[in-house]
C-alpha positions in Angstrom: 116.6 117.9 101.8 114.8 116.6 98.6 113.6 113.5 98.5 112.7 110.8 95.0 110.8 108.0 95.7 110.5 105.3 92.7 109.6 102.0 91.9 105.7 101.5 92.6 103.9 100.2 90.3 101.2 97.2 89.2 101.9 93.7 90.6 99.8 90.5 91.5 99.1 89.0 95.0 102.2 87.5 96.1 104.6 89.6 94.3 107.3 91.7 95.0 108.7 95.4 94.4 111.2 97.4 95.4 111.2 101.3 96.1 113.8 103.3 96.2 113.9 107.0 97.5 117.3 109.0 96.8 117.9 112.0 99.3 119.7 114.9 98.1 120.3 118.5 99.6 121.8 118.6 102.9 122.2 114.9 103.5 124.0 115.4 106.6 121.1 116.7 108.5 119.4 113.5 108.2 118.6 111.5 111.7 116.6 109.0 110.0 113.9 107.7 107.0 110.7 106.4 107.0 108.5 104.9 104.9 104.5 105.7 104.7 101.8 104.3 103.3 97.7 106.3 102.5 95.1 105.2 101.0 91.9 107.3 99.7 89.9 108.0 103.0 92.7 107.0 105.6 95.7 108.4 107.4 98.7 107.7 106.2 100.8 105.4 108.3 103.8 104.4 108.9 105.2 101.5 107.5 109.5 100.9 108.2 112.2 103.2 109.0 115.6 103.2 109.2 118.3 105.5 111.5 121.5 107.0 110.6 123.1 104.0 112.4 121.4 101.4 110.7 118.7 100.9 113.0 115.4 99.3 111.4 111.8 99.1 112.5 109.4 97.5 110.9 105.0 97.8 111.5 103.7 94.7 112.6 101.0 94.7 109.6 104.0 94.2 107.4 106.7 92.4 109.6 108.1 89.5 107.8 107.2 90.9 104.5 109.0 94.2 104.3 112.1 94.8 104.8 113.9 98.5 104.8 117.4 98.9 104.1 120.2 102.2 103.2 122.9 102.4 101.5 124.5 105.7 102.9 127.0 106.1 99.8 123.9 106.4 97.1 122.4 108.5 99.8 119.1 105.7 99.1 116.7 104.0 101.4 114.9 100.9 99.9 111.7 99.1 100.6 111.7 95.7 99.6 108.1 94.5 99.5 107.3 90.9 99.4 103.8 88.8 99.6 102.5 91.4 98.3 98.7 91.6 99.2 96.0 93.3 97.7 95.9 95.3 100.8 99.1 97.0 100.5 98.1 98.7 97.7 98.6 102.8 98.6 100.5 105.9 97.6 104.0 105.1 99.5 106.0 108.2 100.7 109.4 108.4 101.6 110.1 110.8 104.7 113.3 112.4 105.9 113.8 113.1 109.8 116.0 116.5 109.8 117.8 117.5 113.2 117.2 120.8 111.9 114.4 123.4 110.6 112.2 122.2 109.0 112.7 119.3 111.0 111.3 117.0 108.0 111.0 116.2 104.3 108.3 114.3 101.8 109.2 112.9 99.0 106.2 112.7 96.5 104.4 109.4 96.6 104.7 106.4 95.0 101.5 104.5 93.6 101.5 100.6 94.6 99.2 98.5 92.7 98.2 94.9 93.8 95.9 93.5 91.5 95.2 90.3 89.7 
């Protein structure tokens, strides 16, 4: 599974993006996507994901701001960020949950900028 993760970029407090990550390869294998979030210095953490089903979980630092969301038949998993804060500013990664070896998949990271 191969993963493309787009849509960071620069955007002031209270602002919105969206990133998108587009799954190719064996898409059936997929159980489920996540979305993570690092910054220099920290471990990266978890921010939403989203089952085969349709399931969603959100992280509480970012419940009621974030939403995640699929559409299976672009084989795409959004993250719609709103209220952005200056503290959500990190390299976002898309991540694949596989039901087979190698069990997972990262896309390559997405830089979110909040800045006035």
């Amino acid at each position: 599974v191969q993963l493309q993760a787009c849509g960071g970029g620069l955007v002031q407090p209270g602002g919105s993006l969206r990133l998108s990550c587009v799954a190719s390869g064996s898409i059936s294998s997929i159980n489920a996507m996540r979305w993570y979030r690092q910054t220099p210095g920290k471990q990266r953490e978890l921010v939403a994901g989203i089952t085969r089903g349709g399931s969603a979980n959100i992280a509480d630092f970012v419940k009621g701001r974030f939403t995640i969301s699929s559409d299976n038949a672009k084989n795409t998993v959004y993250l719609q960020m709103n209220s952005l804060k200056p503290e959500d500013t990190a390299v976002y990664y898309c991540y694949a949950v596989i039901r087979v070896h190698p069990f997972g998949s990262w896309g390559q990271g997405t830089l979110v900028t909040v800045s006035s």
